[in-house]
C-alpha positions in Angstrom: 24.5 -31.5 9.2 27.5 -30.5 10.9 25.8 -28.8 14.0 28.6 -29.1 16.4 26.8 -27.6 19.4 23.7 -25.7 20.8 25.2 -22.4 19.1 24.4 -23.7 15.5 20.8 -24.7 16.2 17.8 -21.7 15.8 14.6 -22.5 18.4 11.2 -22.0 16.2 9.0 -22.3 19.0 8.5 -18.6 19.8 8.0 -17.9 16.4 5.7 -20.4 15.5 3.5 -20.1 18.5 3.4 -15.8 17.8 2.4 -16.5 14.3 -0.4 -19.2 15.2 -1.6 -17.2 17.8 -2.5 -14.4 15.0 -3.9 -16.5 13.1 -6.0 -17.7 15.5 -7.0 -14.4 16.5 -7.5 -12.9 13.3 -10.1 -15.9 12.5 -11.8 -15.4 15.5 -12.3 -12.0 14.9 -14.1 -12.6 11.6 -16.3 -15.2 12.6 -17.3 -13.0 15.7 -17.9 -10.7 13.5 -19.9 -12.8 11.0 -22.0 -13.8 14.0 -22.8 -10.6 15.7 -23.6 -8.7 12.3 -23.9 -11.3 9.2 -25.3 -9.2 6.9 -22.4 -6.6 6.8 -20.4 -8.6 4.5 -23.5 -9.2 2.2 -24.4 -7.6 -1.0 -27.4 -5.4 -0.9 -29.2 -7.0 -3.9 -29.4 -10.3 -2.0 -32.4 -8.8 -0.2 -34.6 -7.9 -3.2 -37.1 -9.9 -4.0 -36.9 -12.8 -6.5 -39.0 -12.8 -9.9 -39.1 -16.2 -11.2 -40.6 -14.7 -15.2 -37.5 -12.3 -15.2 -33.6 -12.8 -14.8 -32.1 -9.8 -14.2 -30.0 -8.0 -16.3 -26.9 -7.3 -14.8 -26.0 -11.4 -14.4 -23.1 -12.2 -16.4 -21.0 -15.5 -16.4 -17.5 -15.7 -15.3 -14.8 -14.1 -16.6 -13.4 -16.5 -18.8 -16.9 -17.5 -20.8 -17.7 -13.5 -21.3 -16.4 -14.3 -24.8 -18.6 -17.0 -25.6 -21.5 -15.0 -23.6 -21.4 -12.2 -26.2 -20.8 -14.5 -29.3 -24.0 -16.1 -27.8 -26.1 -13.0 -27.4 -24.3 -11.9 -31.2 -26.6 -14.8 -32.6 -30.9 -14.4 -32.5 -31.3 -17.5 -33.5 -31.1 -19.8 -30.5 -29.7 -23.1 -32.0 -26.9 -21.2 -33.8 -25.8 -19.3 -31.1 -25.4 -22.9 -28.9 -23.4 -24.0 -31.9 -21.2 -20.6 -32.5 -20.8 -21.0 -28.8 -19.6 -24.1 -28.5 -17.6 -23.8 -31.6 -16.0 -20.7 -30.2 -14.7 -23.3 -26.8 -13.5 -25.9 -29.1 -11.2 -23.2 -31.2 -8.8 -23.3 -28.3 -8.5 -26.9 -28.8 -7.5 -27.1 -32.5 -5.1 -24.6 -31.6 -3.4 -27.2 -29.6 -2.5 -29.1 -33.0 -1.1 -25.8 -34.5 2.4 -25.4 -34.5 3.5 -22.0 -36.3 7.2 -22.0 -34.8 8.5 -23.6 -37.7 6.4 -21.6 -40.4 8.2 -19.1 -42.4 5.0 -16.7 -42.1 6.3 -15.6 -38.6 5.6 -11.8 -39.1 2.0 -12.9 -40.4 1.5 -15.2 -37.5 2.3 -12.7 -34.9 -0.5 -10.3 -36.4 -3.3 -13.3 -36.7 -2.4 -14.3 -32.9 -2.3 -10.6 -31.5 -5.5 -10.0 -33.6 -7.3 -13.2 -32.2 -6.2 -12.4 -28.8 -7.3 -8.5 -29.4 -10.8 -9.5 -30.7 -11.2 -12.6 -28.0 -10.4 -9.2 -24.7 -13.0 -7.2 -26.4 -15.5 -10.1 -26.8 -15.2 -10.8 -23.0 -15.2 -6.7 -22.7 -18.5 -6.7 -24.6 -20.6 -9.8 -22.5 -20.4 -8.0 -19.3 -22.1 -5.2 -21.6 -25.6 -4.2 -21.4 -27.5 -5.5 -24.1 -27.8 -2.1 -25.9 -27.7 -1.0 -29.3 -24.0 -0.1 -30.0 -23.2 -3.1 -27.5 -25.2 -5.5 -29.5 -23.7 -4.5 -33.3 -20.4 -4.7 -31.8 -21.1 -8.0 -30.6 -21.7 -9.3 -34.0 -18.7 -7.9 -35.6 -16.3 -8.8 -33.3 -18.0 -12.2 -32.9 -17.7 -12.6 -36.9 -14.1 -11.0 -36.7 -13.2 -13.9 -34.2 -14.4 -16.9 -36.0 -12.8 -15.1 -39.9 -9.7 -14.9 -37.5 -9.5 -18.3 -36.0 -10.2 -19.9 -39.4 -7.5 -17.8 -41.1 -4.9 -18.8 -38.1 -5.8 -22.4 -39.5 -5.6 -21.5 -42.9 -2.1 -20.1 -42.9 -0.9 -23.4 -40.7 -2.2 -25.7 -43.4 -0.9 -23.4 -46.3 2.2 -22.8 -45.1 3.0 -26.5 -43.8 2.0 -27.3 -47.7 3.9 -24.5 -48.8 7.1 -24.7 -47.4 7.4 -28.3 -47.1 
């Protein structure tokens, strides 16, 4: 290592035991905290009461299923929408199979993925929506735009792996 004396060498132990020391503190002051006044930290709708014959409105999924949450809600009829959700999930793996880096439809490919990506933003835009009249309509067009888009990204791998071949 070519330490040829005490001159080369750094101590760590000041530095170490400062910054563990705030740690400590900093932890100690939250759970004080959380045990002197718990409910501070809390949401405020935690203390209404529950209705068991009505889920309230506002609950949404996560973030990354808001797409399929609003393609779900798109559908009235219960079984499709399970399917048309599902289906939209497994989209993302057949995409896995697609490779458009060879195609000579670059310029084309481009617009389907930006448009796919476009329509799947405003999907997830649209399931933390209210379920409200223009929210609804859009639903179903966007939902319908995403599935026409998807298949077309498909389309235009086959065609042009045919095609150009």
């Amino acid at each position: 290592l070519h330490c040829h004396g005490d001159y080369d060498k750094v101590c760590f132990a000041p530095e170490y035991w400062g910054k563990d020391a705030y740690d400590i503190l900093v932890w100690l002051v939250f759970i004080v905290m959380s045990l002197i006044s718990p409910f501070v930290l809390g949401d405020a709708e935690m203390f209404i009461e529950a209705d068991p014959m009505m889920s309230p409105v506002h609950i949404v999924p996560e973030w990354y299923f808001l797409f399929a949450y609003a393609i779900l809600r798109a559908i009235p009829n219960k079984i499709l929408g399970v399917i048309a959700l599902l289906m939209s999930i497994v989209i993302f793996y057949f995409f896995a199979f697609v490779n458009n880096y060879t195609s000579s439809l670059v310029k084309l490919n481009k617009l389907l993925v930006f448009s796919f990506i476009v329509s799947s933003v405003v999907l997830s835009w649209l399931g933390q929506c209210l379920v409200e009249d223009p929210f609804t309509l859009l639903s179903v067009i966007f939902s319908l735009l995403y599935f026409g888009l998807a298949s077309t990204l498909l389309f235009v791998f086959m065609f042009s792996k045919k095609l150009f071949e």
